[in-house]
C-alpha positions, 0 to 999 in steps of 0.5 A, spaced: 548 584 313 548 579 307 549 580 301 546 584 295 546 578 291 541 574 296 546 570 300 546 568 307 548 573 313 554 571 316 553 566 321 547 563 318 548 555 316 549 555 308 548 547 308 542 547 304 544 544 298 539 546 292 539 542 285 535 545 280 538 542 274 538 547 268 533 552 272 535 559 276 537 557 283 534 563 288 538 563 295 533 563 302 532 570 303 533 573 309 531 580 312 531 584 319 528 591 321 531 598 324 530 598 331 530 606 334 536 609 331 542 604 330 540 597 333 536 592 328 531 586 330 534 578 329 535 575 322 529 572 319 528 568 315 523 569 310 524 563 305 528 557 304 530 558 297 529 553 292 529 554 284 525 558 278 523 564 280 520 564 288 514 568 290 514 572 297 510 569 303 507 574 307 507 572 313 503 574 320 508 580 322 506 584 314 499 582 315 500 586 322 503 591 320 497 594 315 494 598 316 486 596 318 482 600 320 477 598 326 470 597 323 464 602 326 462 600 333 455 602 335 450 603 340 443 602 342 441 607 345 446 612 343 444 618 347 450 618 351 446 615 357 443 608 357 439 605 364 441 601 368 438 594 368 436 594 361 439 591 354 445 596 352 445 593 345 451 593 341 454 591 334 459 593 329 459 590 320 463 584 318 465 588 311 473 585 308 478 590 306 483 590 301 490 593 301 496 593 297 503 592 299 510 591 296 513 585 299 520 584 297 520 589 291 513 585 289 507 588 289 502 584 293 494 585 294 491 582 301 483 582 302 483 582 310 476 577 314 473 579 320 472 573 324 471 575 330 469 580 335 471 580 343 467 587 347 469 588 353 463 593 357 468 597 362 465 593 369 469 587 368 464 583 363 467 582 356 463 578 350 467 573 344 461 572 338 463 571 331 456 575 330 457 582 328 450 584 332 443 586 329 439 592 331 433 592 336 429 587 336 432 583 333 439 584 338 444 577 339 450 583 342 449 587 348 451 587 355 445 589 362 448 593 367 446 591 374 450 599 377 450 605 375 457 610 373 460 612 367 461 606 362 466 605 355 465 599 351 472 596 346 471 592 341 476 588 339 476 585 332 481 579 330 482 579 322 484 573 317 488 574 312 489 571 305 493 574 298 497 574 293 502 577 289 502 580 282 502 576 276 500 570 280 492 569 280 493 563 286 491 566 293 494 564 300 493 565 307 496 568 311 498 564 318 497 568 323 492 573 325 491 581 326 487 585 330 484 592 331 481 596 337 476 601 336 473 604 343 466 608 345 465 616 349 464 615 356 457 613 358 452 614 363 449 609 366 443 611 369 437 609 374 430 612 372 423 612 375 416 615 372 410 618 376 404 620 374 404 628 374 398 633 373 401 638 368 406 637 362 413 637 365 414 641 358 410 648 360 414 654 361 415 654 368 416 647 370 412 644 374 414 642 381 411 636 381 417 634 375 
């Protein structure tokens, strides 16, 4: 493990030689994370060091570990059953989220971006977009199913990131994405046909001819 005054763990090449004339020289920093009860990941590196006072990275790993929650997906229709040959519409919002972190004893506020949205229907279709769809009939999402059955639809969402850490007002990206899966109740996809019938299939009883 390395030191508690930020030096290198052992093993790691101390080469890097820093010249900060009169200003504070900040060491790289390193860190590894538990593995179940007694094992730890590899050292990473999180930065090279350098002189003043350094800010930390968030890095693509942090920005995962959030906890994003899926944005809303919706059906249209949304009865439980659609028919078969016909437009199952489907969309979500594209809406930021705001967390707060600590990073490296640092508070860190990160703003996440949907980017884009990948569906995949449940009969081997899947769809890319970076529209988060609009409501019928002004639809852009949606699959037809050509076969009858029981049906779910996963959205997968893929988030960009950007952040900054207190006392700083400049904002940095985040290198890396995320992503969040969120996935519908079965569904019924159903065949059905009309016939002209000579009372209502409302009345009590039923007629035979519904």
């Amino acid at each position: 493990m390395g030191g508690e005054d930020g030096s290198c763990p052992p093993g790691i090449d101390e080469a890097l030689a820093i010249d900060c004339e009169a200003e504070q020289v900040v060491l790289p920093t390193w860190r590894r994370n538990p593995v179940g009860p007694a094992a730890w990941t590899a050292w990473e590196q999180v930065d090279l060091g350098g002189c003043g006072e350094m800010l930390p990275v968030l890095t693509a790993e942090d920005f995962r570990r959030l906890p994003l929650a899926p944005p809303v997906l919706r059906m249209q229709p949304d009865r439980g059953w659609v028919l078969v040959n016909k437009e199952t519409i489907v969309l979500t919002e594209r809406a930021e989220q705001t967390l707060h972190t600590t990073l490296l004893g640092y508070d860190v506020e990160v703003v996440a971006t949907p980017e884009r949205f990948h569906y995949t229907f449940g009969d081997g279709t899947d769809l890319w977009t970076r529209s988060a769809g609009h409501p019928y009939p002004d639809h852009d999402t949606f699959r037809v199913y050509e076969q009858t059955g029981t049906y779910q639809v996963t959205l997968t969402t893929e988030w960009s990131g950007r952040y900054r850490v207190a006392g700083d007002d400049t904002w940095h990206p985040v290198t890396g994405t995320a992503q969040t899966s969120t996935t519908t109740p079965p569904f019924e996809v159903v065949e059905r046909s009309s016939r002209l019938v000579a009372d209502l299939c409302t009345d009590v009883p039923r007629p035979e001819d519904c």
